[in-house]
C-alpha positions as CSV (number, residue, x, y, z in Angstrom):
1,X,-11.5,13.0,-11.6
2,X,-10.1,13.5,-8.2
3,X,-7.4,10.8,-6.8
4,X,-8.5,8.2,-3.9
5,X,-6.7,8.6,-1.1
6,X,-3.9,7.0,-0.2
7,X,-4.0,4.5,2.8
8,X,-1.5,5.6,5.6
9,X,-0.5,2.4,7.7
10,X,1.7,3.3,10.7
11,X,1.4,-0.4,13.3
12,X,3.1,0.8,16.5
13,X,4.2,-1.2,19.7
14,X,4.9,1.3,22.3
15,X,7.6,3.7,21.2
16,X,5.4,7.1,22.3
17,X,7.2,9.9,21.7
18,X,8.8,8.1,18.4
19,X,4.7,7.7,17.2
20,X,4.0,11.2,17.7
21,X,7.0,12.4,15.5
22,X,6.1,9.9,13.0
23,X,2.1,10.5,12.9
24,X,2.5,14.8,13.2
25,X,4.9,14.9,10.5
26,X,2.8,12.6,8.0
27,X,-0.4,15.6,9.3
28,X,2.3,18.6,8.3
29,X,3.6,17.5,5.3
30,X,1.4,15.4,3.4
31,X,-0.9,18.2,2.3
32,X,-2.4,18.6,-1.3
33,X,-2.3,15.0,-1.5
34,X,-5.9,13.3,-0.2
35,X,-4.8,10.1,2.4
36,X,-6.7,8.1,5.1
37,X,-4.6,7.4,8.2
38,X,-4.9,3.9,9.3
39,X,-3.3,3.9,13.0
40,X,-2.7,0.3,14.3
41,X,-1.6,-0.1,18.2
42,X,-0.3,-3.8,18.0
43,X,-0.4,-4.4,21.9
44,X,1.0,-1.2,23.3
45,X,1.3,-0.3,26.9
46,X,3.0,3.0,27.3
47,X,-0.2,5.1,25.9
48,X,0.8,4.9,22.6
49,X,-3.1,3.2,21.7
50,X,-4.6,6.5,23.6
51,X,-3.0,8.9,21.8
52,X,-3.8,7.2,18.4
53,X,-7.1,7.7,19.6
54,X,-6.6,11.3,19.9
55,X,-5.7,11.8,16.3
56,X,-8.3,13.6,14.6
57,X,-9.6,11.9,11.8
58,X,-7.6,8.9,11.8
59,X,-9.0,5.0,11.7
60,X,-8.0,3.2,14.6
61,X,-7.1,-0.7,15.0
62,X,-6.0,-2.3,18.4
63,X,-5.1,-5.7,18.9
64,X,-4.6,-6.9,22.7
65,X,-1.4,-8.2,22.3
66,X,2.0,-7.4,20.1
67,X,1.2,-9.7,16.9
68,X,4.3,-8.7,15.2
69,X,5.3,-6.4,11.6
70,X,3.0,-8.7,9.2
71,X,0.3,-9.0,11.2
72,X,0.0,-5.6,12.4
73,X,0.8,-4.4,9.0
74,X,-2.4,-6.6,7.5
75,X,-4.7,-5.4,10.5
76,X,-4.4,-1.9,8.6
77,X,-4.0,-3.5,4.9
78,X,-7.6,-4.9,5.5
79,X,-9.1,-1.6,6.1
80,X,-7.2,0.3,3.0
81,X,-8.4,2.0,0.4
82,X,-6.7,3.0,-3.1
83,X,-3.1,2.4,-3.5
84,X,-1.5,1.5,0.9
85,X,1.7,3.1,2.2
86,X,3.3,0.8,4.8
87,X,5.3,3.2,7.1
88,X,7.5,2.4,10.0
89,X,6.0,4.3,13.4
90,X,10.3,5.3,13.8
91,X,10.1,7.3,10.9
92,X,10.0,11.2,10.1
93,X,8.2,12.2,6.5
94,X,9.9,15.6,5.0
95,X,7.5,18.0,2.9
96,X,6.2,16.8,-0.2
97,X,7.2,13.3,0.3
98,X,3.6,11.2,-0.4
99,X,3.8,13.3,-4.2
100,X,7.5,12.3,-4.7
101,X,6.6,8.5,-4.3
102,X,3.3,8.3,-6.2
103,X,4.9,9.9,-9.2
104,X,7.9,6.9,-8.4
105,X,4.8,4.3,-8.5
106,X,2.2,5.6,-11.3
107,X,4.7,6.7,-13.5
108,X,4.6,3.0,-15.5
109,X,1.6,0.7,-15.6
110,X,3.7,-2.3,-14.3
111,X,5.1,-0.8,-11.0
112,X,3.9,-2.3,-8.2
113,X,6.4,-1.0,-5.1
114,X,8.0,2.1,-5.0
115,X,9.9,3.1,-1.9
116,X,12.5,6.3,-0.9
117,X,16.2,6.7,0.1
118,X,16.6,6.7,3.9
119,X,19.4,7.1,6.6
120,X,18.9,3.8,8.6
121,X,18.1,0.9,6.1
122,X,19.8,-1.9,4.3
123,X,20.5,-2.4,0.6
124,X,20.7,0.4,-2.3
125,X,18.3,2.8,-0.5
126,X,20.8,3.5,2.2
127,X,22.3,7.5,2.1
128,X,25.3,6.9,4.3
129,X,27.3,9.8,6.4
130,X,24.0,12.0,7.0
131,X,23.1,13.3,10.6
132,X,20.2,15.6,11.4
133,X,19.9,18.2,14.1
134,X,16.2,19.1,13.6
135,X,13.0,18.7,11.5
136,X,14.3,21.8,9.5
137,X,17.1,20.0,8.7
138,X,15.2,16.7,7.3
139,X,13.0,19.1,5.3
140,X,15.8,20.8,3.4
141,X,17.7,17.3,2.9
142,X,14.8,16.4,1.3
143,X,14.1,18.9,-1.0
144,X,17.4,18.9,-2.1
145,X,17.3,15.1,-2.6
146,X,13.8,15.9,-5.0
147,X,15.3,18.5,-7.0
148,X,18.4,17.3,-7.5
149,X,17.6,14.0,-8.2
150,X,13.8,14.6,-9.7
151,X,12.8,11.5,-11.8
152,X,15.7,9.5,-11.3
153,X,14.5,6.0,-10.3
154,X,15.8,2.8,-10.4
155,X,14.4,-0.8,-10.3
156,X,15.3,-2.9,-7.8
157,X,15.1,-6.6,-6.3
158,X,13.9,-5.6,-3.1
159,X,12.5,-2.9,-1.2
160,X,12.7,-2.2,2.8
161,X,9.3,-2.2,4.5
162,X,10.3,0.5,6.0
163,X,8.6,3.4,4.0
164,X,7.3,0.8,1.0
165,X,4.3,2.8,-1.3
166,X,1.7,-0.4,-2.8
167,X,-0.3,0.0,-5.7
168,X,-3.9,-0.8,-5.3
169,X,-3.8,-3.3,-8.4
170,X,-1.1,-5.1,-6.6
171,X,-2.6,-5.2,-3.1
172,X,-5.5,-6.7,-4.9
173,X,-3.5,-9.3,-6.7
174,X,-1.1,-10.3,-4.5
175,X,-3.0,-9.7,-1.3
176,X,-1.5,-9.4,2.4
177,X,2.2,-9.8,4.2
178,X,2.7,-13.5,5.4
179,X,2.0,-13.8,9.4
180,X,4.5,-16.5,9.9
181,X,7.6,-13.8,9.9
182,X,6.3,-13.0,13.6
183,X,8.1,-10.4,15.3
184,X,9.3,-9.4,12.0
185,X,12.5,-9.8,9.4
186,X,11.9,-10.7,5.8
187,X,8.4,-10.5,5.4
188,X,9.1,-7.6,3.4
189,X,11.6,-9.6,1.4
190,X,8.4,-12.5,1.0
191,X,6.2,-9.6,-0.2
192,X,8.8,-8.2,-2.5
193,X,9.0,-11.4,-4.4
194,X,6.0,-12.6,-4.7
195,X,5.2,-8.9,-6.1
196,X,7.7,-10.1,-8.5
197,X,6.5,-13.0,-9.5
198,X,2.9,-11.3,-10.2
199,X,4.3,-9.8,-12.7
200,X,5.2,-6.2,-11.2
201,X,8.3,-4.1,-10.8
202,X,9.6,-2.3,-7.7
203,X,11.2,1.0,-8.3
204,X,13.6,2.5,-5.7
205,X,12.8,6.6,-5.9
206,X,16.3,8.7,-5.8
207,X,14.3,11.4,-5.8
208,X,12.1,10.4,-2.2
209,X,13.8,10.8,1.3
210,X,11.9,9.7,4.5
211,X,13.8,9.9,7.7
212,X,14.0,6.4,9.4
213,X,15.6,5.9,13.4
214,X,15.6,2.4,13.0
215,X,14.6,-0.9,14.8
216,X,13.5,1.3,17.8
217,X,10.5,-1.1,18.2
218,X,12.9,-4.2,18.7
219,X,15.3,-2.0,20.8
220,X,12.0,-1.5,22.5
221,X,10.8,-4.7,23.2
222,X,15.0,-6.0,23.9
223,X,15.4,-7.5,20.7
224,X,18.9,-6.7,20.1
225,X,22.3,-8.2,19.8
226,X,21.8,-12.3,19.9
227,X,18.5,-12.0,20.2
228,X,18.0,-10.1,17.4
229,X,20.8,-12.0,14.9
230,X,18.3,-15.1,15.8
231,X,15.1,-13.9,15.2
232,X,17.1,-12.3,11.5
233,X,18.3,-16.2,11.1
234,X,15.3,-17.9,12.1
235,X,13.4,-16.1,9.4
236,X,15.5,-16.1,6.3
237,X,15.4,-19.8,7.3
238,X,12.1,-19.5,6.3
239,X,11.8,-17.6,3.7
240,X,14.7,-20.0,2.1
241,X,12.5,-23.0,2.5
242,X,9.1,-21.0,1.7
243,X,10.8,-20.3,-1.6
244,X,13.8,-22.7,-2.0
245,X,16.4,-20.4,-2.4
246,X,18.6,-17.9,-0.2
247,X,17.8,-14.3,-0.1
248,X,20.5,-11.4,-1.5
249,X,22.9,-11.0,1.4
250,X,22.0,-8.1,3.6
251,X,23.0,-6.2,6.7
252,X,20.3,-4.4,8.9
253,X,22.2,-0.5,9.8
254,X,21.3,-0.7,13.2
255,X,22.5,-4.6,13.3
256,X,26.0,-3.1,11.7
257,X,26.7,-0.2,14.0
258,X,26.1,-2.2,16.8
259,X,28.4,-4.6,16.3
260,X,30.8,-1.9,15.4
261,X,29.4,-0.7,18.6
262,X,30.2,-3.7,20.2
263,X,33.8,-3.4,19.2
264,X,34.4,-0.4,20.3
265,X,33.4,-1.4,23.8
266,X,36.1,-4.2,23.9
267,X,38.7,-1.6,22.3
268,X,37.7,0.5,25.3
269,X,38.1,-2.5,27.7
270,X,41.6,-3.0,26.4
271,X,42.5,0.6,27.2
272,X,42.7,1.5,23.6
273,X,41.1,4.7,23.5
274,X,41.9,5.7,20.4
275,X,40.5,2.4,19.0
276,X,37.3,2.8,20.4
277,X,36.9,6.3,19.3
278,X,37.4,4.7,15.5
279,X,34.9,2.2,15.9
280,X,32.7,4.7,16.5
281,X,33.0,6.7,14.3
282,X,32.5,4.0,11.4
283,X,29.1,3.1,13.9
284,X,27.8,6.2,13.6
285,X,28.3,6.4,9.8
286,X,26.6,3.7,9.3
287,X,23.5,4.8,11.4
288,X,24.0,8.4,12.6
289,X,20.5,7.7,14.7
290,X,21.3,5.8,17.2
291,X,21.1,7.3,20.5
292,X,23.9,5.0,21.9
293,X,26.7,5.7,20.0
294,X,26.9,9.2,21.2
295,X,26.8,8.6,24.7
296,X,29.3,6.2,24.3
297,X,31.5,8.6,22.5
298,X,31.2,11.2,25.0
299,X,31.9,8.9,28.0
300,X,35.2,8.0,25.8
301,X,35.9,11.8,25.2
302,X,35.1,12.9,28.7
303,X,37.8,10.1,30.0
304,X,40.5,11.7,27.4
305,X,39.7,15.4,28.9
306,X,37.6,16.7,25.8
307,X,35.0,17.9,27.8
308,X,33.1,20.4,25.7
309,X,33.3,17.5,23.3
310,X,31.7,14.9,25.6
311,X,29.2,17.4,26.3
312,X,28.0,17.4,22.8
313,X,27.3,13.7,22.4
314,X,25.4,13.5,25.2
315,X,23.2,16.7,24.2
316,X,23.0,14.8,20.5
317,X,22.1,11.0,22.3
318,X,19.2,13.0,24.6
319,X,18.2,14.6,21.4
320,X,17.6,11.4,19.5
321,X,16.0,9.3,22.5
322,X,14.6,11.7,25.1
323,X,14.0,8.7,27.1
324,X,17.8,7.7,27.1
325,X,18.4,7.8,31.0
326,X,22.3,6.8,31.6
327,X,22.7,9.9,27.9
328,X,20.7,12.0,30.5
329,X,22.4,11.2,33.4
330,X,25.3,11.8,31.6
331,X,24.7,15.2,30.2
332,X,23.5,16.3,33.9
333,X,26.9,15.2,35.7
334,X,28.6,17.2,32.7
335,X,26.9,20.0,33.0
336,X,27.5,20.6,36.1
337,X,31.3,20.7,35.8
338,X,30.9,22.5,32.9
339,X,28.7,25.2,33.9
340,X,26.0,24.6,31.5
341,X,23.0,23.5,33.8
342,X,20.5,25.7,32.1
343,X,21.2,24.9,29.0
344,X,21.3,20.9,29.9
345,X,17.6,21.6,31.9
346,X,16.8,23.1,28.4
347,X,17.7,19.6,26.5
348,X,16.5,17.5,28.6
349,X,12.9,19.0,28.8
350,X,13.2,20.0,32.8
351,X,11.6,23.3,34.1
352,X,12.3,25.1,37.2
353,X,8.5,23.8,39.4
């Protein structure tokens, strides 16, 4: 008897160029395994709702305004079919990755959530230190990860929403996320335990790698820094008095190298170079996709005379956010002392008209 499909959810607000990555990678490399794609535009204005539409055989929601993560999440979860995979519109899926996770879920009759190992998320499922040039790259992390470290699972608390793989049994049960996390922030730590509390397990796969930017729909919408730490504290507010208790203590990558970001900007300030340049370095360990902390470490490189250096980072931060415009700037004022204005054109996606 043939498999159902899986239900592919990917809720997007804006974020273009990050959707089509996301959406064309799950089309490459989810082959041999049957799936429905379930495309929700929560509110988008940059186009991002048009070129959903554009995707062959994909189901299609639009909501008029940004609803936030739940909400957007259970527009989709309404319209699934057979076991749903949640999965972030920032993230990159490697070849072979929807097989790697369903044997993580169906493996035992009580798992209910199974999700992979990423570069940019909190908890047990972050891989720290890894950085990624191209696709090619991803796909031969990932199939080292899978052989490796084939069958080796592990059960866990809590899972990151992120990439999170639902059995159909447990949709059924425990039904959809909880609307009142808004913009989103520990809805996926509310769906985790009460998953629990049905009786279910959630299984972190060692074996699964999925490629995660991270928060670039906040970073989007200019949810970051204070804003951000009170939309994270507002929430586990609630979920503490939804549940009457506190949830695990947990630090968001992106949240962490920012601040680390943050201090290296005051460092720099100071006139302590050589500070800075540390507290980027533990930034970008922590998430090796932000766009920022490369253009900041090539304007701090460029200032100590490292050009070919500086020029790097800011051909990595263009790389990661093609929309960047001071890493673009950057790379263009570079180039030209350096020589290297076809090769900057090149990078930054610029023909000769």
């Amino acid at each position: 008897m043939a498999a159902r499909p899986i239900s592919i959810i990917v809720p997007a607000f804006n974020q273009l160029a990050c959707c089509r990555q996301c959406v064309e990678s799950v089309r490459r490399h989810s082959a041999g395994r049957p799936y429905r794609l379930l495309l929700v535009d929560n509110g988008s204005t940059d186009g991002v709702g048009e070129y959903f539409e554009s995707v062959p055989g994909a189901v299609v929601v639009h909501s008029e305004t940004n609803l936030g993560f739940a909400a957007g999440v259970n527009l989709g979860l309404q319209r699934a079919e057979g076991h749903a995979l949640l999965l972030n519109s920032d993230t990159i899926v490697p070849r072979g990755w929807l097989d790697v996770l369903e044997r993580a879920l169906l493996c035992e009759d009580d798992i209910g959530l199974a999700g992979p190992m990423s570069n940019c998320v909190s908890g047990p499922q972050h891989i720290p230190g890894l950085e990624f040039n191209s696709l090619d790259d991803i796909n031969a992390f990932a199939a080292r990860r899978a052989t490796d470290h084939a069958g080796q699972y592990e059960d866990v608390d809590r899972l990151v929403g992120f990439c999170l793989l639902i059995r159909e049994e447990t949709l059924r049960q425990v039904g959809l996320f909880d609307e009142a996390f808004g913009l989103g922030n520990f809805e996926d730590d509310d769906y985790c335990l009460r998953v629990r509390r049905a009786g279910y397990r959630l299984r972190m796969a060692r074996d699964a790698f999925v490629f995660h930017y991270g928060s670039r729909t906040f970073l989007g919408m200019g949810v970051v820094g204070d804003q951000w730490s009170a939309l994270m504290t507002e929430n586990q507010r609630h979920f503490a008095r939804k549940w009457d208790l506190e949830p695990s203590g947990r630090r968001d990558a992106v949240q962490e190298s920012q601040q680390l970001n943050a201090h290296a900007r005051e460092a720099l300030e100071s006139g302590h170079l050589q500070e800075a340049l540390e507290f980027l370095g533990k930034a970008i360990a922590v998430c090796p996709s932000w766009d920022v902390n490369f253009n900041d470490l090539g304007v701090i490189l460029w200032q100590l005379g490292r050009h070919d250096e500086a020029y790097t980072q800011f051909v990595r931060a263009v790389r990661l956010n093609a929309a960047f415009n001071d890493a673009r700037e950057n790379l263009r004022q570079a180039a030209e002392v350096l020589g290297r204005v076809s090769g900057a054109r090149e990078t930054l996606g610029e023909v000769d008209g």
